[in-house]
Backbone as numpy.savetxt, mean C-alpha at the origin, in Angstrom:
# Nx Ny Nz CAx CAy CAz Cx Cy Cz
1.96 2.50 12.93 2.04 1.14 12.42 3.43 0.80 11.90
4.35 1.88 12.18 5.79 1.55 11.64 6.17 1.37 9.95
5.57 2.12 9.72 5.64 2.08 8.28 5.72 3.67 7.68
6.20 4.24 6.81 5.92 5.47 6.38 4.81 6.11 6.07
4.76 7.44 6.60 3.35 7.99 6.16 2.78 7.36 4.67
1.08 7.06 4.94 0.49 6.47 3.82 0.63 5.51 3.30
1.64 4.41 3.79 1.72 3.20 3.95 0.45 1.87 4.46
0.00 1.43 4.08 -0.74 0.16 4.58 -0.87 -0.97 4.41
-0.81 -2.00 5.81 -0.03 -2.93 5.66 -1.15 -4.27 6.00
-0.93 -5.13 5.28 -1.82 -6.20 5.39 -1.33 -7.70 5.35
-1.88 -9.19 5.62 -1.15 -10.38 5.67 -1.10 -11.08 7.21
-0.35 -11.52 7.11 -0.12 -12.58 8.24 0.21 -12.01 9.84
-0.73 -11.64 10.38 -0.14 -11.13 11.51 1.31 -11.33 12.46
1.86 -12.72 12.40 3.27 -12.84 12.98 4.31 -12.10 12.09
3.88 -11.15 11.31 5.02 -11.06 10.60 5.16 -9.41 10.81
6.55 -9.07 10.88 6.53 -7.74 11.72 7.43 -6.39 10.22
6.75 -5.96 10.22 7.23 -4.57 9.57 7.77 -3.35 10.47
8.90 -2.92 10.38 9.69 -2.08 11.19 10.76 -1.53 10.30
10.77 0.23 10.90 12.14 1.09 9.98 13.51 0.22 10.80
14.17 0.50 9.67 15.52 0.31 9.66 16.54 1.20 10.25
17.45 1.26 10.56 18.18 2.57 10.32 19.46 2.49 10.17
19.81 1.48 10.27 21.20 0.28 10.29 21.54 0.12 8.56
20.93 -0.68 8.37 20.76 -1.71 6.93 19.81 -0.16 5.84
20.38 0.26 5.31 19.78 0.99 4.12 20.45 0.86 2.80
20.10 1.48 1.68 20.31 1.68 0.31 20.90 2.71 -0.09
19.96 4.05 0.95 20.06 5.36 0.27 19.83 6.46 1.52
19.84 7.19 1.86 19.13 8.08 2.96 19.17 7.32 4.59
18.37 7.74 5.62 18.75 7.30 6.77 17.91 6.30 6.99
17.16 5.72 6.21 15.99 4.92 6.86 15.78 3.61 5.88
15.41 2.22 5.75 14.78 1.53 5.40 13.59 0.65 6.10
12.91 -0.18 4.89 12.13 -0.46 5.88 12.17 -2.46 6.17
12.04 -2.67 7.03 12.29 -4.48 7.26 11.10 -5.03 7.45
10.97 -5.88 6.75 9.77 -6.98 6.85 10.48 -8.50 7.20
9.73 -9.23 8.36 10.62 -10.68 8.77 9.22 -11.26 8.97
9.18 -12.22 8.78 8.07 -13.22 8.91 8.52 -14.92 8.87
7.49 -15.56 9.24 7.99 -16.78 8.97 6.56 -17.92 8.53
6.28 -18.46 7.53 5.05 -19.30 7.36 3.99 -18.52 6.38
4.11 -17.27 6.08 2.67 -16.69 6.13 3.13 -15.39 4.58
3.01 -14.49 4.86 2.84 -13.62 3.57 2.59 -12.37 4.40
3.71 -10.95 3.83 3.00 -9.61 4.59 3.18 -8.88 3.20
2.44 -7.50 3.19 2.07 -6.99 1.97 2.19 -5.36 2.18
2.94 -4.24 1.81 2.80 -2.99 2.15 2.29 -2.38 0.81
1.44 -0.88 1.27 0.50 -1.10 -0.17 0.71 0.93 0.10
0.77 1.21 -1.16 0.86 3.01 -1.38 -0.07 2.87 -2.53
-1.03 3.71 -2.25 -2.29 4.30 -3.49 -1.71 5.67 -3.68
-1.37 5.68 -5.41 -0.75 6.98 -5.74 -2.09 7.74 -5.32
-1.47 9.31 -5.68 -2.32 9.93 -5.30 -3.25 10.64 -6.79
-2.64 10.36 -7.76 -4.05 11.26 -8.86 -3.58 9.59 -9.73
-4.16 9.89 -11.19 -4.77 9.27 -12.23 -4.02 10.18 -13.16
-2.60 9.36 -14.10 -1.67 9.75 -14.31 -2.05 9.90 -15.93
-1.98 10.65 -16.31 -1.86 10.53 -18.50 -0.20 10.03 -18.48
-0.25 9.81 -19.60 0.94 8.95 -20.26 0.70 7.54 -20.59
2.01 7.33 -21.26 1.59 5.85 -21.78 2.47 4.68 -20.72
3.05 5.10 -20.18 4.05 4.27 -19.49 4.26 4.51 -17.73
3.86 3.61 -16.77 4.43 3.66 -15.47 5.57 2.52 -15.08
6.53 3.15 -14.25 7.58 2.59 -14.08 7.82 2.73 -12.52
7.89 1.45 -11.86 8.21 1.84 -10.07 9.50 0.65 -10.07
10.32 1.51 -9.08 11.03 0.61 -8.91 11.77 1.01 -7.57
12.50 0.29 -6.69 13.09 0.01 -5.81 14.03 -0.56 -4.99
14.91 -0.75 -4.34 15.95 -1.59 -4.02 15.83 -2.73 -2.91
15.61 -3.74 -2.79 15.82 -4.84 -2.03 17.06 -5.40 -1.95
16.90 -6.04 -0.75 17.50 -6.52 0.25 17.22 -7.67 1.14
17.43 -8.86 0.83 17.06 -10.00 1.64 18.13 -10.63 2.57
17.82 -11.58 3.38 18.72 -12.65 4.22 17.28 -13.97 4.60
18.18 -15.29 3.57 17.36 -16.11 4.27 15.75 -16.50 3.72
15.61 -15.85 2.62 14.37 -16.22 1.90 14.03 -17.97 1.37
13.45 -18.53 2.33 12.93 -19.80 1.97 11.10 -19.88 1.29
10.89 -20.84 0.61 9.76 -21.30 0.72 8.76 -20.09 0.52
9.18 -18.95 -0.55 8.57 -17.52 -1.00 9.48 -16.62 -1.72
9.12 -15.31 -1.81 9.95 -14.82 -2.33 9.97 -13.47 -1.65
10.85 -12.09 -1.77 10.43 -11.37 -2.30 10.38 -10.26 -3.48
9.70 -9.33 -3.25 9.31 -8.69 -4.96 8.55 -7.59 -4.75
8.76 -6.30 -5.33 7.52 -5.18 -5.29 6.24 -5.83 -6.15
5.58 -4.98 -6.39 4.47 -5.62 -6.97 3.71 -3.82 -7.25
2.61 -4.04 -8.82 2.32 -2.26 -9.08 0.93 -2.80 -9.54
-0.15 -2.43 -9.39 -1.82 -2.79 -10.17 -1.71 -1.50 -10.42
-2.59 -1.64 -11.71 -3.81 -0.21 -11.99 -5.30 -1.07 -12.21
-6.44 -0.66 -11.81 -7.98 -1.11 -11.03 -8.32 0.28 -12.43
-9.23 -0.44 -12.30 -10.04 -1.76 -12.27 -9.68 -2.54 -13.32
-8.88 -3.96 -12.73 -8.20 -5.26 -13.77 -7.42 -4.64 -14.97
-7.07 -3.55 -14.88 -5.84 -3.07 -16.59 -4.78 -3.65 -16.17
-4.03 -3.40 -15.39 -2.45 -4.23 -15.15 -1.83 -4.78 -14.05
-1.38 -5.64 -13.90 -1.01 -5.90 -12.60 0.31 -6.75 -12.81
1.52 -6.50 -12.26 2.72 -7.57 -11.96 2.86 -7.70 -10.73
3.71 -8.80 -10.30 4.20 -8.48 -8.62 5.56 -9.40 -8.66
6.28 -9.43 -9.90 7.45 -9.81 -10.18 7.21 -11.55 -9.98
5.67 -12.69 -9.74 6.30 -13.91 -9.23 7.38 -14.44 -10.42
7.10 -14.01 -11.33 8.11 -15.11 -12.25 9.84 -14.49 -12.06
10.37 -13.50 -11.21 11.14 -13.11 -11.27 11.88 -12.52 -9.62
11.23 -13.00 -8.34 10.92 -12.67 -7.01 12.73 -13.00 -6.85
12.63 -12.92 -5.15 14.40 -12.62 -5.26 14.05 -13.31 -3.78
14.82 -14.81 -3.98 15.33 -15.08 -3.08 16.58 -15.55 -2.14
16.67 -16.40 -1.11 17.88 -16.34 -0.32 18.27 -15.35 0.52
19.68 -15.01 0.40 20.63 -14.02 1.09 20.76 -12.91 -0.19
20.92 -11.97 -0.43 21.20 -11.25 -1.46 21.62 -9.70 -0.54
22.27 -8.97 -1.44 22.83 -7.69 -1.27 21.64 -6.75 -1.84
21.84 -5.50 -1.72 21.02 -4.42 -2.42 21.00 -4.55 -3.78
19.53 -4.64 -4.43 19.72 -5.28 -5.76 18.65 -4.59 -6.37
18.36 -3.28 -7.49 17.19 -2.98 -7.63 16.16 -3.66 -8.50
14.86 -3.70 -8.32 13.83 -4.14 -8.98 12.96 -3.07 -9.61
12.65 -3.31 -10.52 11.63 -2.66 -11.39 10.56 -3.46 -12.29
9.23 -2.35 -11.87 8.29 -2.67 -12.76 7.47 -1.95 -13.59
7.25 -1.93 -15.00 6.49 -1.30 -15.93 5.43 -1.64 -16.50
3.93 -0.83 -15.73 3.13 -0.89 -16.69 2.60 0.29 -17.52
1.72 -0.43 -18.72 1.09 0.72 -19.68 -0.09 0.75 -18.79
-0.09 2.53 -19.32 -1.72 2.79 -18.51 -2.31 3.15 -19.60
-3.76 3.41 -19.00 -5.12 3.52 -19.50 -5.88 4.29 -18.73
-5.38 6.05 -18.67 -5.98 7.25 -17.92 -7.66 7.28 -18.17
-7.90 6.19 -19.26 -8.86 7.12 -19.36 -10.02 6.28 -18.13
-9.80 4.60 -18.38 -10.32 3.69 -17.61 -9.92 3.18 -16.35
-9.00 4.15 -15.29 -8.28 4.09 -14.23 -9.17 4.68 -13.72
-8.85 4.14 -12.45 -9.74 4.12 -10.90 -8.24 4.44 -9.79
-7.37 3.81 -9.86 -6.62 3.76 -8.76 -5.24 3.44 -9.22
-4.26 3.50 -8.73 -3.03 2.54 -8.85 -2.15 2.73 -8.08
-1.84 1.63 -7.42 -1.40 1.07 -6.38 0.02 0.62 -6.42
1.05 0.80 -5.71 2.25 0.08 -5.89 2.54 -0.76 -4.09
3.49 -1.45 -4.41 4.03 -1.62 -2.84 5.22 -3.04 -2.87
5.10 -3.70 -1.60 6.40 -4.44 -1.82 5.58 -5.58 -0.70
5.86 -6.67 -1.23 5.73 -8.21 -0.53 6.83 -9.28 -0.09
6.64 -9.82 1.01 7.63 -10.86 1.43 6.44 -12.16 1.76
6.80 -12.89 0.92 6.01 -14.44 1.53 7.05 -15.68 1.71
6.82 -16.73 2.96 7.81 -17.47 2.94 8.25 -17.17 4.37
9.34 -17.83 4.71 10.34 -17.41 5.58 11.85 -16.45 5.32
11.57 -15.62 6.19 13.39 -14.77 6.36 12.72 -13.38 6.41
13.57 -12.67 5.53 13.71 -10.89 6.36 14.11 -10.15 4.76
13.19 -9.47 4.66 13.56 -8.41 3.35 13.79 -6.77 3.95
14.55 -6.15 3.53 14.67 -4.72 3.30 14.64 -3.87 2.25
13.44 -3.19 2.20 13.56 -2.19 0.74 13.55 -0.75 1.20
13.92 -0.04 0.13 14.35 1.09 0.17 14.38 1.89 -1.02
14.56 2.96 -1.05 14.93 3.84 -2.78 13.92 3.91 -3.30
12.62 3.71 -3.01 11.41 3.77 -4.09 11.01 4.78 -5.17
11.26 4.84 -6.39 10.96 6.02 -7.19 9.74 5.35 -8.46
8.51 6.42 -8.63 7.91 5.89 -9.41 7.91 7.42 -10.91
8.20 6.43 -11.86 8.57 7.61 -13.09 7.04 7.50 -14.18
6.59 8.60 -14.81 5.49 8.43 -15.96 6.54 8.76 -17.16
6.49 7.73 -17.86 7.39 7.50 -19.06 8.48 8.74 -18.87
9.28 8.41 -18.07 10.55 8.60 -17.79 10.67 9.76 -16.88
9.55 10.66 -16.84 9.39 11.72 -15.53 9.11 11.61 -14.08
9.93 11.87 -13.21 9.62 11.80 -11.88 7.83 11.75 -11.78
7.25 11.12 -11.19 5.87 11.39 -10.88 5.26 12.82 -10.11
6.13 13.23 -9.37 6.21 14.83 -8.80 6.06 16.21 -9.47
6.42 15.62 -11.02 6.48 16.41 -12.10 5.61 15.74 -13.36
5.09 14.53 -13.04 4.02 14.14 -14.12 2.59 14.81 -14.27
2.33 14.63 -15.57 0.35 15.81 -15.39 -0.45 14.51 -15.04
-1.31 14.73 -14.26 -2.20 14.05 -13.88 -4.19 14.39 -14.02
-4.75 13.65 -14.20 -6.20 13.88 -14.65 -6.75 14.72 -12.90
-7.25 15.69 -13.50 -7.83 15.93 -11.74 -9.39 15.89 -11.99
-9.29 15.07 -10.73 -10.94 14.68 -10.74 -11.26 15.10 -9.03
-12.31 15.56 -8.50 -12.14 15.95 -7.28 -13.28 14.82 -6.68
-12.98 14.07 -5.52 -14.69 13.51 -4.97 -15.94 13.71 -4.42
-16.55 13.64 -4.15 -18.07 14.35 -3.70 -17.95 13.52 -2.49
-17.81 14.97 -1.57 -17.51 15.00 -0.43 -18.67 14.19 0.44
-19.20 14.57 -0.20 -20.79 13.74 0.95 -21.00 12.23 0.83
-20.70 11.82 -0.87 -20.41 10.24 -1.36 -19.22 10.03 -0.16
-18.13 10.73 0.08 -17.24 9.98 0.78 -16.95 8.96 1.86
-17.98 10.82 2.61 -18.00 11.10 4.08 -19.25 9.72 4.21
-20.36 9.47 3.49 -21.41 9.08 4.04 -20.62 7.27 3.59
-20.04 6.89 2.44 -19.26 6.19 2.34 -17.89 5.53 3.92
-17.31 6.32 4.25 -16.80 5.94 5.25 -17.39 5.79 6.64
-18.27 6.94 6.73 -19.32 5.82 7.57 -20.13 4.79 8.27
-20.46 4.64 6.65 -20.73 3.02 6.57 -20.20 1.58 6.98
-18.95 2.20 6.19 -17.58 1.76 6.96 -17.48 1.22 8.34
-17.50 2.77 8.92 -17.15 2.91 10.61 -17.98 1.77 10.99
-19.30 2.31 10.72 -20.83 1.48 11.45 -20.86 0.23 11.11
-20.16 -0.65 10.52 -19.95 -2.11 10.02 -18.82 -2.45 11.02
-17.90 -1.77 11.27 -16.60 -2.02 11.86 -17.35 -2.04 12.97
-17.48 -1.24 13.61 -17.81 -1.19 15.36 -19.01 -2.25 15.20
-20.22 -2.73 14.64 -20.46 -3.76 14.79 -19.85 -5.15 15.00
-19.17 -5.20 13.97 -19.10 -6.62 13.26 -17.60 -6.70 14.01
-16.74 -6.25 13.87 -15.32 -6.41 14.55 -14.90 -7.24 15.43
-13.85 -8.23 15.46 -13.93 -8.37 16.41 -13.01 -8.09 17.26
-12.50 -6.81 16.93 -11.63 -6.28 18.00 -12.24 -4.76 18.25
-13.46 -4.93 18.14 -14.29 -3.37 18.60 -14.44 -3.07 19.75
-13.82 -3.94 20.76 -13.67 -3.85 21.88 -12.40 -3.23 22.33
-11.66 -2.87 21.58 -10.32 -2.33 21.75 -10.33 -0.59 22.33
-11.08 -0.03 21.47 -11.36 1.09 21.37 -12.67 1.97 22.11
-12.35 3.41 22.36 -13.59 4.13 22.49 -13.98 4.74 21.24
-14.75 4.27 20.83 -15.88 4.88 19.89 -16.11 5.58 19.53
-16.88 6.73 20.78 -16.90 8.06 20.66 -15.69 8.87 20.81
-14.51 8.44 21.09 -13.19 9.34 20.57 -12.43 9.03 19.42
-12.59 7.99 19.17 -11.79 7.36 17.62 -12.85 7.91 16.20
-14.46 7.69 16.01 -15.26 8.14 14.95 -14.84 9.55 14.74
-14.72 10.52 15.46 -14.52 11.87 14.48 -12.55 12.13 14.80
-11.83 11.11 15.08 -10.49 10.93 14.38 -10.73 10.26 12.96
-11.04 9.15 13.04 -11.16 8.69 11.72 -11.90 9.51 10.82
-12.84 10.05 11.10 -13.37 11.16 9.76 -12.81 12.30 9.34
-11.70 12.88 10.50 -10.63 13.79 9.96 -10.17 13.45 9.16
-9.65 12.26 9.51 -8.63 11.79 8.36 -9.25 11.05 6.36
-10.52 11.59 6.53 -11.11 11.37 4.88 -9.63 12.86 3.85
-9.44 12.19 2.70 -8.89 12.64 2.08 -9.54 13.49 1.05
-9.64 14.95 1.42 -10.87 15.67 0.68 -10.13 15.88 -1.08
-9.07 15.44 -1.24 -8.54 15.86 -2.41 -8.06 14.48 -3.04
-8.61 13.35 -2.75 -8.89 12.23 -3.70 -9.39 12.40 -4.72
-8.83 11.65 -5.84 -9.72 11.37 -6.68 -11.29 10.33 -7.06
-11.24 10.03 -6.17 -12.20 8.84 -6.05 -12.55 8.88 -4.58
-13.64 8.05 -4.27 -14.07 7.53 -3.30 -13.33 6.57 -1.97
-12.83 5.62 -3.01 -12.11 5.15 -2.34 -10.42 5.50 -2.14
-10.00 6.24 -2.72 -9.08 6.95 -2.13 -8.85 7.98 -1.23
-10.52 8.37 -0.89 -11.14 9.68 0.30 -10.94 8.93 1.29
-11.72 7.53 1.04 -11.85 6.78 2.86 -10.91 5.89 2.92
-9.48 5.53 2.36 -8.28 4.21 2.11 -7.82 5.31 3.75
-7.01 6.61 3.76 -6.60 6.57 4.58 -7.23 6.32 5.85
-8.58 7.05 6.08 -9.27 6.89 7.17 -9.66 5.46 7.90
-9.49 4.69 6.58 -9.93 2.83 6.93 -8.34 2.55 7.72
-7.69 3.10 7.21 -6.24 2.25 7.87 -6.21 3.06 9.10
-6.54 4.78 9.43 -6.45 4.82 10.87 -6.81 3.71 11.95
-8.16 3.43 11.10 -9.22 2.97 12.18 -8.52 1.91 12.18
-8.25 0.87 11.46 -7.98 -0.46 11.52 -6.71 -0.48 12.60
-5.44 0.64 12.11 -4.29 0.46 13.32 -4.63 1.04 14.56
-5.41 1.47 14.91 -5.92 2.15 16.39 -6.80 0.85 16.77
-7.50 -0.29 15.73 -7.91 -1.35 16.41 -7.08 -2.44 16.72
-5.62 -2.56 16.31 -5.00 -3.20 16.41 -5.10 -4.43 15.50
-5.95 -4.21 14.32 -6.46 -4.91 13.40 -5.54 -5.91 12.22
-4.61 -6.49 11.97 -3.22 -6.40 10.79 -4.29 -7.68 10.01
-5.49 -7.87 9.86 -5.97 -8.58 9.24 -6.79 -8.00 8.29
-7.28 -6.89 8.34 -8.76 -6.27 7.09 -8.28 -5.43 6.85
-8.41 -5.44 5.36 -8.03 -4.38 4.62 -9.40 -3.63 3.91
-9.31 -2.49 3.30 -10.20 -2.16 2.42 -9.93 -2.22 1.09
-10.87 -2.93 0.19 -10.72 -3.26 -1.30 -11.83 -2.88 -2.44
-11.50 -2.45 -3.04 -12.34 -1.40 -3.69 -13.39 -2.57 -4.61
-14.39 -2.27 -5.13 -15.66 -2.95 -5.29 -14.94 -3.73 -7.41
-14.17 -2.84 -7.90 -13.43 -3.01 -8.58 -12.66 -4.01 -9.00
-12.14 -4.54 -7.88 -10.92 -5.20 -7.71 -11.25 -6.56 -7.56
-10.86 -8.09 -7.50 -10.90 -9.40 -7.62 -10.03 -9.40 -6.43
């Protein structure tokens, strides 16, 4: 789907997400989002349920040409504790590499998920890059995190459900074979989630980019 591992991408289908390799910040790669009319959205579900009092993500953008939107990273923690996505502060026009940051307080004890990622709505072309997310001031690589493990069978029988709604109801279930894509997509359940829906997030986005899908996302029962 052109995006970095564990990346998932949702919004306006004319609008195209693609690595960079030209235009960067830091390292060999960025990533470009161009659209025009509509809104695209790239989305990373950390991977545990962080202690501390403080999360901090931040990143470097890069625009040309931002009309009529903005863009801006954007960070939730689910169920409804925090959410920014920079609108009162979004970056538009032409601009150079410029970093953005966002901080919220958490609440380990009433966390479900948390989510970071980066949005372009409007017309023109953003590039971000450099993404680092810190727990009150520690790399996240080195932060303690709550371990909670999922029940594998809630998952598995959970994504399922899933599948068997999709290949119904879809309407691009015609894209695919069935019987070779269902036990790809169930490889890909994440047995070392913390939650449920962080077991079947990756497996929903296989399925969805093997359907050629850039319209459905999965959203946790949690969430508004």
């Amino acid at each position: 789907n052109n995006l970095p591992k564990g990346w998932y991408i949702s919004g306006s289908p004319s609008y195209k997400a693609n690595i960079d390799t030209k235009n960067v910040q830091n390292g060999r790669n960025a990533l470009l989002i161009e659209g025009n009319g509509g809104y695209k959205i790239i989305t990373l579900g950390l991977p545990h349920n962080y202690t501390g009092k403080k999360i901090t993500f931040s990143g470097y953008i890069k625009t040309e040409n931002i009309s009529d939107g903005q863009a801006a990273l954007w960070m939730r923690i689910d169920p409804k504790i925090a959410f920014d996505n920079m609108q009162d502060r979004g970056i538009k026009g032409t601009t150079d590499w410029q970093k953005a940051e966002i901080t919220l307080s958490l609440n380990p004890e009433a966390t479900d998920q948390i989510l970071i990622g980066a949005m372009l709505s409007g017309s023109g072309k953003m590039w971000i890059d450099n993404f680092k997310v810190t727990i009150d001031g520690t790399d996240i690589k080195d932060a303690k995190f709550i371990i909670k493990t999922v029940d594998q069978k809630e998952a598995l029988d959970t994504l399922n459900s899933i599948i068997e709604a999709t290949k119904n109801n879809s309407i691009y279930k015609n894209n695919v074979n069935w019987n070779e894509l269902i036990p790809e997509v169930q490889k890909a359940l994440n047995p070392n989630a913390n939650n449920v829906f962080n077991a079947v997030k990756p497996a929903v986005a296989l399925m969805l980019d093997k359907l050629n899908d850039n319209h459905s996302f999965l959203k946790s029962k949690n969430t508004s």
